[in-house]
TORLUMTOR-879134 format. One line per field, with one value per residue (C-alpha): x, y, z; residue number from 0. Coordinates in steps of 0.02 Angstrom, whole numbers. Layout:
// residues N
x	(X,...) $
y	(Y,...) $
z	(Z,...) $
pos	(NUM,...) $
***
This chain:
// residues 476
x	(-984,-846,-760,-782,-713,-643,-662,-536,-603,-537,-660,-609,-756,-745,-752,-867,-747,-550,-486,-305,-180,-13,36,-98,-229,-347,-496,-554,-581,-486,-538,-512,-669,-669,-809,-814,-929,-972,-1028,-1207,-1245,-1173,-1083,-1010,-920,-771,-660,-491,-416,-210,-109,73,115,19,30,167,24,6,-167,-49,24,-158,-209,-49,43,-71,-242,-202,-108,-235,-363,-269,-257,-428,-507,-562,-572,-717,-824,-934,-906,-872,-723,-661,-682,-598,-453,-418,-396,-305,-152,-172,-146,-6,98,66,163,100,49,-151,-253,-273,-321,-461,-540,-538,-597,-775,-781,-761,-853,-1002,-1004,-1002,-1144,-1232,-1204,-1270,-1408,-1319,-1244,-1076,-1104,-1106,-944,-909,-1025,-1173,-1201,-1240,-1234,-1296,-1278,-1121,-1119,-1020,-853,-823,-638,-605,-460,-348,-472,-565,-471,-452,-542,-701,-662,-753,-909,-878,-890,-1046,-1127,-1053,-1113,-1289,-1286,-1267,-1085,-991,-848,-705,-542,-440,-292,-137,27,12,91,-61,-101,-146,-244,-352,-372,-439,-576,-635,-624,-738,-869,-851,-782,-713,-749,-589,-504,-413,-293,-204,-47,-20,160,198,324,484,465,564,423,277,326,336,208,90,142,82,-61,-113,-127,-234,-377,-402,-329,-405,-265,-137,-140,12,123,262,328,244,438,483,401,514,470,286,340,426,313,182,272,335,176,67,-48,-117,-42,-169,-65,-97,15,108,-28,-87,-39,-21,158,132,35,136,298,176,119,298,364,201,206,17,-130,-274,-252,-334,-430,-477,-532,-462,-282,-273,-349,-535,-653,-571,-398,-459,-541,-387,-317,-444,-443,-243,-290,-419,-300,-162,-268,-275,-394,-465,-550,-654,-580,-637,-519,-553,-651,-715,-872,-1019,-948,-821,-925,-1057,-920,-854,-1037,-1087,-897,-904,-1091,-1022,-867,-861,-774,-792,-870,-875,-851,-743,-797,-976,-1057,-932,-978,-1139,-1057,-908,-934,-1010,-1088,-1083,-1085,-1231,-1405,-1523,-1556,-1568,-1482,-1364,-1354,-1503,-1560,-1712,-1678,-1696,-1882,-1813,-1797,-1917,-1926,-1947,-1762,-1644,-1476,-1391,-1508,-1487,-1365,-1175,-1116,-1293,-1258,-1339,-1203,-1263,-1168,-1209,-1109,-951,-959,-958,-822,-730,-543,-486,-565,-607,-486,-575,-501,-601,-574,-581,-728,-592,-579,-383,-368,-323,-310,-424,-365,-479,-335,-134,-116,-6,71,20,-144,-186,-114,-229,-374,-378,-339,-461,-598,-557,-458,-518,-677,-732,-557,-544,-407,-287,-146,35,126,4,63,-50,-2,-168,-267,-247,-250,-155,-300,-311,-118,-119,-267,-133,-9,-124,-170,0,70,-94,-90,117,148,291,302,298,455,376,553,471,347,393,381,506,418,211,237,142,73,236,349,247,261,445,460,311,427,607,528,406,533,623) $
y	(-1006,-1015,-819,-818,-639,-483,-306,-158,41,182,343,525,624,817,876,983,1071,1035,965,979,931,912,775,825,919,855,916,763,577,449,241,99,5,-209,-298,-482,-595,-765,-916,-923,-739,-641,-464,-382,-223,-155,-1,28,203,211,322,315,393,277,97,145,104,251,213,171,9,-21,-43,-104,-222,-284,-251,-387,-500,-508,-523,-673,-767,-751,-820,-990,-992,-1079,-1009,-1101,-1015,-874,-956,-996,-831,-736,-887,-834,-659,-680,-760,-635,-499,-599,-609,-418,-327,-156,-130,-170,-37,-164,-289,-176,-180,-357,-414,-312,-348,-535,-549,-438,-592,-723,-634,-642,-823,-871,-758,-682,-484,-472,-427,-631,-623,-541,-650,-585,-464,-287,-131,19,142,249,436,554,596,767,800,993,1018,1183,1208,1307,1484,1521,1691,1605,1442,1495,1500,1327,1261,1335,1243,1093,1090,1167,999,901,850,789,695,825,797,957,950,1013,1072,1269,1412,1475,1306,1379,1514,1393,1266,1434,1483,1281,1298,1453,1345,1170,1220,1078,947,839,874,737,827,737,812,679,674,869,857,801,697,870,966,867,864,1048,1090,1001,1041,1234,1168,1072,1270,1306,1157,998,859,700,614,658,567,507,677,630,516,326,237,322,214,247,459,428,310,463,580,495,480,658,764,610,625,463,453,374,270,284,293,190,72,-25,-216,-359,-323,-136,-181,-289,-177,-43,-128,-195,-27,57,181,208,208,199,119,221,69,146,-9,68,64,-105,-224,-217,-281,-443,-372,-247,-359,-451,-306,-248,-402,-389,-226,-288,-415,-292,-158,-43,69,57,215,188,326,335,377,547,548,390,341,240,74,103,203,85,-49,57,80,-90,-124,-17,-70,-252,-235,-188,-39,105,278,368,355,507,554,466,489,594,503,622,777,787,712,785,635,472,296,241,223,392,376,484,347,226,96,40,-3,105,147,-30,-109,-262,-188,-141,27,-99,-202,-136,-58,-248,-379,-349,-486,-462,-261,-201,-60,-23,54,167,102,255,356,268,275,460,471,341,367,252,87,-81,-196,-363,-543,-694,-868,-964,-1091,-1201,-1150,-1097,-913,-791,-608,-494,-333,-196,-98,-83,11,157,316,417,319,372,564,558,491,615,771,744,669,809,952,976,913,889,916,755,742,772,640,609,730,868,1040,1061,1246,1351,1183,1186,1316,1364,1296,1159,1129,1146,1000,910,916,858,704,674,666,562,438,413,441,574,758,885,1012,1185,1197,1030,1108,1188,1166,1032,929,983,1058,871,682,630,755,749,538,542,654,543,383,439,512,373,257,362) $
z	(1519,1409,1358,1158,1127,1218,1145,1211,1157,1192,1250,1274,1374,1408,1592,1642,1733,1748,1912,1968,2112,2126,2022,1878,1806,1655,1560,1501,1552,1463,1489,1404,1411,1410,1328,1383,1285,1330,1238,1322,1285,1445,1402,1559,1548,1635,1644,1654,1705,1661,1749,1706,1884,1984,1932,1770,1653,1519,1351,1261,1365,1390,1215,1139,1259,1430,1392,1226,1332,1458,1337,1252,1434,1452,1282,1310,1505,1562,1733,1801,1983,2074,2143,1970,1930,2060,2056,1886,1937,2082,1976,1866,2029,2084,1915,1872,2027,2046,1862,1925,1833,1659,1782,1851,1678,1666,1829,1835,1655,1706,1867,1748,1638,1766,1870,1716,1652,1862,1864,2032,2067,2104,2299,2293,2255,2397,2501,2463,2619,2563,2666,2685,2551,2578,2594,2468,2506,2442,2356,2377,2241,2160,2023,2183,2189,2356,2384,2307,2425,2579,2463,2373,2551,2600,2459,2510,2688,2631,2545,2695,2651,2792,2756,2681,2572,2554,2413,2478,2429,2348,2456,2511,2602,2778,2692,2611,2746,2852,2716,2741,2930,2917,2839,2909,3093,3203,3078,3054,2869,2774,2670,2526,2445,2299,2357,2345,2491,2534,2725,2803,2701,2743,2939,2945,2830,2932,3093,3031,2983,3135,3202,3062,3060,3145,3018,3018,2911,2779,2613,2515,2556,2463,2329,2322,2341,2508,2645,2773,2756,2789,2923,2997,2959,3055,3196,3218,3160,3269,3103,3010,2848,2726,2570,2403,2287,2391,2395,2261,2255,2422,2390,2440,2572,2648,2653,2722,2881,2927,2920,3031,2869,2852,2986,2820,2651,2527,2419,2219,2117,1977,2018,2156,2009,2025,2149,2186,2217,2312,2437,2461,2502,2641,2715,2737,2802,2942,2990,3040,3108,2956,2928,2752,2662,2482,2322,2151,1986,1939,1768,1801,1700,1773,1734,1868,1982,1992,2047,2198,2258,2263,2327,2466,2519,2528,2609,2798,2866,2754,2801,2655,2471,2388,2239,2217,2061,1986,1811,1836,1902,1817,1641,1515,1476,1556,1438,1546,1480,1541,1722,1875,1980,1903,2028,1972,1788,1779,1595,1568,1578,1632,1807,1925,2026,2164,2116,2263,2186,2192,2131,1942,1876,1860,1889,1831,1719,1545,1431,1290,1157,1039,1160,1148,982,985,1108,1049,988,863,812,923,949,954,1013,990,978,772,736,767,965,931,994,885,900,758,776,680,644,665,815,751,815,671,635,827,782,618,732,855,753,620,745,903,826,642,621,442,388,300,199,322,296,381,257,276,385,529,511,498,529,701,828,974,1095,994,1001,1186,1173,1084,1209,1345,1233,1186,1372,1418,1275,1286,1462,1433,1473,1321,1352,1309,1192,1087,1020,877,680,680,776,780,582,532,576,521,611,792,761,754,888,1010,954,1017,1196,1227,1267,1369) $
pos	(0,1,2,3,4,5,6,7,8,9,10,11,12,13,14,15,16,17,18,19,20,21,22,23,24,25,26,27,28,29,30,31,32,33,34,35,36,37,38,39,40,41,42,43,44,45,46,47,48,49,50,51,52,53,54,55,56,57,58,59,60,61,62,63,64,65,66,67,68,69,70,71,72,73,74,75,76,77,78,79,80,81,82,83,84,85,86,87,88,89,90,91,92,93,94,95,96,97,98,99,100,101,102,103,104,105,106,107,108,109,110,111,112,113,114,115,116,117,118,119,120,121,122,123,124,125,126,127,128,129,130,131,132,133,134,135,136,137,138,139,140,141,142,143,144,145,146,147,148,149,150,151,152,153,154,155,156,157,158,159,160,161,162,163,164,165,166,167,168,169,170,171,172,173,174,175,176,177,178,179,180,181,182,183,184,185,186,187,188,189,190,191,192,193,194,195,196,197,198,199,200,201,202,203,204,205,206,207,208,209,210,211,212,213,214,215,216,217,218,219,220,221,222,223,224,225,226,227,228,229,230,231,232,233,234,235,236,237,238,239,240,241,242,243,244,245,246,247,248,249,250,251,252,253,254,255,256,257,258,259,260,261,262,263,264,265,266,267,268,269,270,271,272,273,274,275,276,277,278,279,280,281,282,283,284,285,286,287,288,289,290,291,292,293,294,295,296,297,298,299,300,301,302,303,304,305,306,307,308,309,310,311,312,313,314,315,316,317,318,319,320,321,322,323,324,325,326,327,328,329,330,331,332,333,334,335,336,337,338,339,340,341,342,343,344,345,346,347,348,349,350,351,352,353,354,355,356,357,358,359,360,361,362,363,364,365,366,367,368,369,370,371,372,373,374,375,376,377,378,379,380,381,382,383,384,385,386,387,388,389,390,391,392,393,394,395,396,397,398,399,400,401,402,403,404,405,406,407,408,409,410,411,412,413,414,415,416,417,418,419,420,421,422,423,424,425,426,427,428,429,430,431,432,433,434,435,436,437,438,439,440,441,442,443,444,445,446,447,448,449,450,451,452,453,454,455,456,457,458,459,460,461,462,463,464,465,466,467,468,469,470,471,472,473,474,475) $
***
């Protein structure tokens, strides 16, 4: 199978309720989406999920800068393997340092094709032995007020949820940890502060804690760069300290086991390259005695979800998976054909209620292409190669800042307002929830923080005015 064209898109889905910790909180999903089409008919799918303050990849690096790039290395590539496959990909990991979330895309849209093209799923890239189903891992976050937390739990555990992640890091820490405690008793608690501590802070913090509920493990309690803190921190609080941030390619690995920084990696496909990275890594992981635990991307849609399942069925020494099925729970919609379980195709009569979750070729997912296009912002940008077999890039558009503005207001903010151009005062078009909507997509899409003093007239007052002021702080 020879790759004939690659297609990049990027969707915007609504939450169907905001989640929030200490580094973020959203409303919506964001993914760019990779079509890769092969010369004998194969289509597989992946997902890539950009977050500036994880792997330093914002949408907009995604969609103008690696995602083409990638794209451009890959058109023409012939696979006639699994091991040419994951070869590719693994020079691609190797040249791309800790900027791994474009990669993800790529390598389950890749692997998606190839399992195609052999008739095979991609548990045979893995080796072909698949597990047992894992259990939800349930992420308890600050979108949970803490008087009504004691009652979140009970639902959880009437639900027979037993593996726990608290998020960490407000004042009223101990206060919440005692309302989980009430409901969940001795179980063990892996907390995760998303870096909300300084080492000094995390040590003492959690020593009051430790009074408070038994902890399990603490993930990534303070900033990704400081390896030596949550060496330090795991010595004097005698608590695992679960990496991720800090974790996300070999590299990071690497410097994590010789400095005994983290007892568990915390493995997300989406930001350590996909599914072939991310075996790489657990292998390095096994080999120095490293606990490995399985994470999802918050906002995630089924593409990527499905991946993690069949990921964490095939590769040994998981427990749990946090945040399973979250593309049904916390979307509004998924991009997924109708079905009540999307590890298997049952939308599609192709397969059998009989298939098991893993036999259907590739990633087996059925994308609703009707979907996308609804949540789609902005145009495809397709790359394919000329009758010719040169590669060239065909770009449906010129990615623009104020083409992207114009997009999104006239498609999210002010429906049916169509003659809306760059010149035209957003004054009275838009309104003050819809400017805060702005903001988020701004900061999402550009990977910059919007100073409450920057928005004003000057620079939200048009298309023109907000691209002028997105073009001198994007670039620092």
């Amino acid at each position: 199978m020879r790759i004939e064209a690659v297609h990049l898109q990027h969707v915007r889905i609504p939450l169907k309720r905001s989640f929030k910790h200490a580094l973020h909180e959203r409303a919506h999903a964001d993914a760019a989406l990779v079509t890769v089409v092969g010369d004998d008919g194969s289509r597989g799918w992946g997902e890539i999920q950009p977050r500036k303050y994880v792997t330093g990849e914002s949408m907009e690096d995604v969609l103008r800068t690696d995602g083409p790039a990638m794209a451009e290395a890959l058109l023409g590539q012939s696979f006639s393997s699994w091991s040419e496959a994951t070869g590719w990909l693994e020079a691609q990991a190797d040249a791309r340092g800790p900027r791994l979330a474009t990669l993800c895309g790529f390598d389950l849209a890749l692997l998606d094709a190839v399992g195609q093209s052999l008739g095979q799923p991609i548990s045979a890239a893995l080796g072909g032995e698949s597990g047992p189903e894992l259990p939800a891992g349930v992420i308890v976050g600050f979108e949970h007020s803490t008087p009504k937390l004691a009652r979140y739990c009970a639902t959880l555990r009437l639900s027979g949820k037993k593996h726990v992640k608290v998020k960490v890091g407000l004042d009223d820490d101990a206060e919440r940890l005692a309302a989980v405690v009430k409901v969940f008793k001795t179980l063990p608690l892996r907390l995760d502060a998303n870096a909300a501590w300084t080492a000094t802070e995390a040590i003492n913090r959690l020593k009051e804690l430790q009074s408070v509920a038994p902890i399990a493990s603490i993930e990534q309690p303070i900033e990704a760069a400081d390896v030596d803190g949550l060496h330090l921190i795991q010595r004097e609080t005698g608590i695992p300290v679960m990496a991720d941030e800090s974790l996300r390619s070999l590299a990071d690995a690497e410097l994590l086991i010789d400095r005994d920084a983290a007892a568990i990696f915390n493995v997300r496909l989406g930001k350590n390259g996909g599914v072939w990275a991310a075996h790489r890594l657990c292998a390095r992981a096994r080999a120095a005695g490293v606990e490995i635990h399985l994470g999802t991307m918050v906002g995630e849609t089924g593409v990527l979800s499905r991946a993690s399942e069949v990921f964490g069925r095939c590769e040994p020494g998981f427990v749990c998976l946090d945040g399973k099925g979250q593309n049904v729970f916390l979307l509004e919609v998924d991009i997924l054909g109708e079905s009540s379980d999307h590890r298997a195709r049952s939308d599609d009569p192709k397969v059998g209620p009989n298939d098991g979750p893993d036999s259907s070729p590739g990633l087996g997912v059925h994308v609703d292409e009707q979907r996308i296009e609804e949540h789609r912002v902005g145009d495809v940008l397709r790359f394919q190669i000329s009758p010719a077999f040169f590669r060239v890039s065909i770009r449906e558009r010129t990615m623009s800042t104020e083409q992207d503005l114009l997009t999104y207001i006239t498609k999210e903010l002010a429906p049916g307002k169509t003659d809306i151009d760059a010149e035209s005062s957003l004054q009275g078009v838009i309104d003050s929830t819809a400017v805060m909507e702005l903001v988020v997509w701004i900061e999402g899409q550009y990977g910059f923080d919007v100073e409450i003093d920057d928005i004003t007239p000057d620079n939200f007052g048009s298309a023109k005015t907000l691209t002028a002021y997105i073009e001198k702080n994007k670039n620092g």
